[in-house]
N, C-alpha and C positions, 0 to 999 in steps of 0.2 A: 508829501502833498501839502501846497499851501493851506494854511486854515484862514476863515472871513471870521476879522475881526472889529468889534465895530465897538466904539468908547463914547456914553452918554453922558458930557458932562455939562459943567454948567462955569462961567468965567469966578465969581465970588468959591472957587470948591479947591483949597493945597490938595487935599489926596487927588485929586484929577490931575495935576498937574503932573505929581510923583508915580502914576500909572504911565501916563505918556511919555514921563521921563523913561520909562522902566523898559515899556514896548518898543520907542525910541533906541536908548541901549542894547537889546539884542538884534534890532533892525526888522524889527515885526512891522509888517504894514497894514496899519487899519484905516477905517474911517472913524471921523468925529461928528458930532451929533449935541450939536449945543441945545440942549431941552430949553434956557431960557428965549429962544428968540425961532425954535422951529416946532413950531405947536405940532407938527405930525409927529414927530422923533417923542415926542411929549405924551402924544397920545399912545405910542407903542412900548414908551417906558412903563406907562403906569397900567394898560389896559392886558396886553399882550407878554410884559416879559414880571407883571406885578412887583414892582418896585417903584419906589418914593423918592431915594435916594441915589445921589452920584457920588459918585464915578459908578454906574454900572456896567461891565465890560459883557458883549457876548464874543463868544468863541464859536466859530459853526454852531452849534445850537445847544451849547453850556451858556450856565446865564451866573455870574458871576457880580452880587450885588454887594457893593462897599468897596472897599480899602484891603483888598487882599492876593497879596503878590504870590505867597506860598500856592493857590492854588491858581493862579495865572500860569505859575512856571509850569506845574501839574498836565491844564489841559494845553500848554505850547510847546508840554514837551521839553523842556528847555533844562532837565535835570539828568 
């Protein structure tokens, strides 16, 4: 079963880059969710999923805050 993947990042962010590089790479298909310029994606990062910082990735409804591929692979399965 496909899993909804959805990547909160922001343009000035390398580890953002290197997530979507990474999702990219196994051919995951998510959406992107630029916090600097969509004040609602902005309001759900910080209100809803409590996080500050990007790259934050959710997975169906894992919520995976920073820079961490090891458990990307975890919830995609990908191990």
């Amino acid at each position: 079963m496909k899993k909804q993947v959805v990547v909160y990042t922001q343009p000035s962010c390398p580890p953002c880059q290197i997530v979507k590089q990474f999702l990219n790479h196994y051919q995951i298909e998510y959406s992107e969710k630029d916090v600097s310029i969509d004040s609602k994606a902005r309001d759900i990062l910080v209100n809803e999923l409590s996080s500050t910082s990007t790259p934050t990735v959710t997975v169906d409804d894992q919520i995976v805050i920073g820079f961490d591929l090891q458990k990307l692979e975890e919830l995609l399965e990908l191990k």
